[in-house]
N, C-alpha and C positions, 0 to 999 in steps of 0.2 A: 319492766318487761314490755311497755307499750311503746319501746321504741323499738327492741330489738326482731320485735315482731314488724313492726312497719318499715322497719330498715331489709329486712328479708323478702316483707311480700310484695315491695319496691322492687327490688333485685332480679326476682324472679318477673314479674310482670313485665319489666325493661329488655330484661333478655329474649320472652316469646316476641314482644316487640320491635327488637335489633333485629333477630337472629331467626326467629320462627318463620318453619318454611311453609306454613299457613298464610303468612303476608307479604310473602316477596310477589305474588303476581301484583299487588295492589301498593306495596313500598313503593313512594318515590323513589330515581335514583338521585336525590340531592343528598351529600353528605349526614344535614344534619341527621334525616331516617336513620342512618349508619354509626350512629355517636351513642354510646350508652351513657353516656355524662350528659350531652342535650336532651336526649329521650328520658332519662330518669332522671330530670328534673321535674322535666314534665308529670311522669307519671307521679314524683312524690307531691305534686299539687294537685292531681287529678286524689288522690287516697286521700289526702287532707279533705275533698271534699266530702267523699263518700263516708266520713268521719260518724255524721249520727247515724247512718245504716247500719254500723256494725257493731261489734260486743270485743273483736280484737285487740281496738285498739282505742284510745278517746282522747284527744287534744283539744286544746282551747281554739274556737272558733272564729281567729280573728284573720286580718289579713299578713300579718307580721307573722304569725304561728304557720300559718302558708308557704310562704316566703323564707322559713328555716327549717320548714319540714321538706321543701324541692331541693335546699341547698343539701341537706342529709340523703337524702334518694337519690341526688346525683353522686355527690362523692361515694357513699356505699354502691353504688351500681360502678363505679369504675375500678374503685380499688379491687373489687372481687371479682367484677372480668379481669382486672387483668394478673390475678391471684390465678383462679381458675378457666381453664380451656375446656375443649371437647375430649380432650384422652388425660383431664386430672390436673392436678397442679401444675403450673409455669414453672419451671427451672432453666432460669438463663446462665448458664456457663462460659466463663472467661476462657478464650482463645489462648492460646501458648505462642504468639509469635515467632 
């Protein structure tokens, strides 16, 4: 469970992060600000640290546990943007030539 929780609360932090129109006056405009893969690596090493603060979630404290816990935050932060948008799930549908 102490993944799937840290895999969502990833998810969601990356996205106010991308996307929240609370930081766009203060977002860079360099790409990577605009990457939910770059950004939510980041933040899944940012949670790894905040690791003893909380009761969510608890992982081993090294730096290699770090290092697979940003690689999890990114990939989850991407596959489920790009699963889900602003009006619901993605459905890309094939053209009839």
């Amino acid at each position: 469970m102490d993944l799937i929780y840290f895999a969502l609360a990833s998810y969601g932090l990356t996205q106010i992060l991308v996307y929240g129109k609370i930081f766009t006056p203060i977002r860079p405009r360099h790409h990577f600000f605009h990457c939910p893969m770059c950004i939510g690596f980041w933040v899944g090493v940012l949670l790894w640290a905040t690791n003893p603060f909380t009761e969510l979630f608890s992982f081993d404290y090294s730096i290699f546990t770090s290092f697979l816990l940003g690689c999890v935050s990114s990939g989850t932060s991407y596959i489920l943007n790009m699963v889900f948008g602003d009006e619901g799930i993605n459905i890309k549908r094939g053209t009839n030539d």
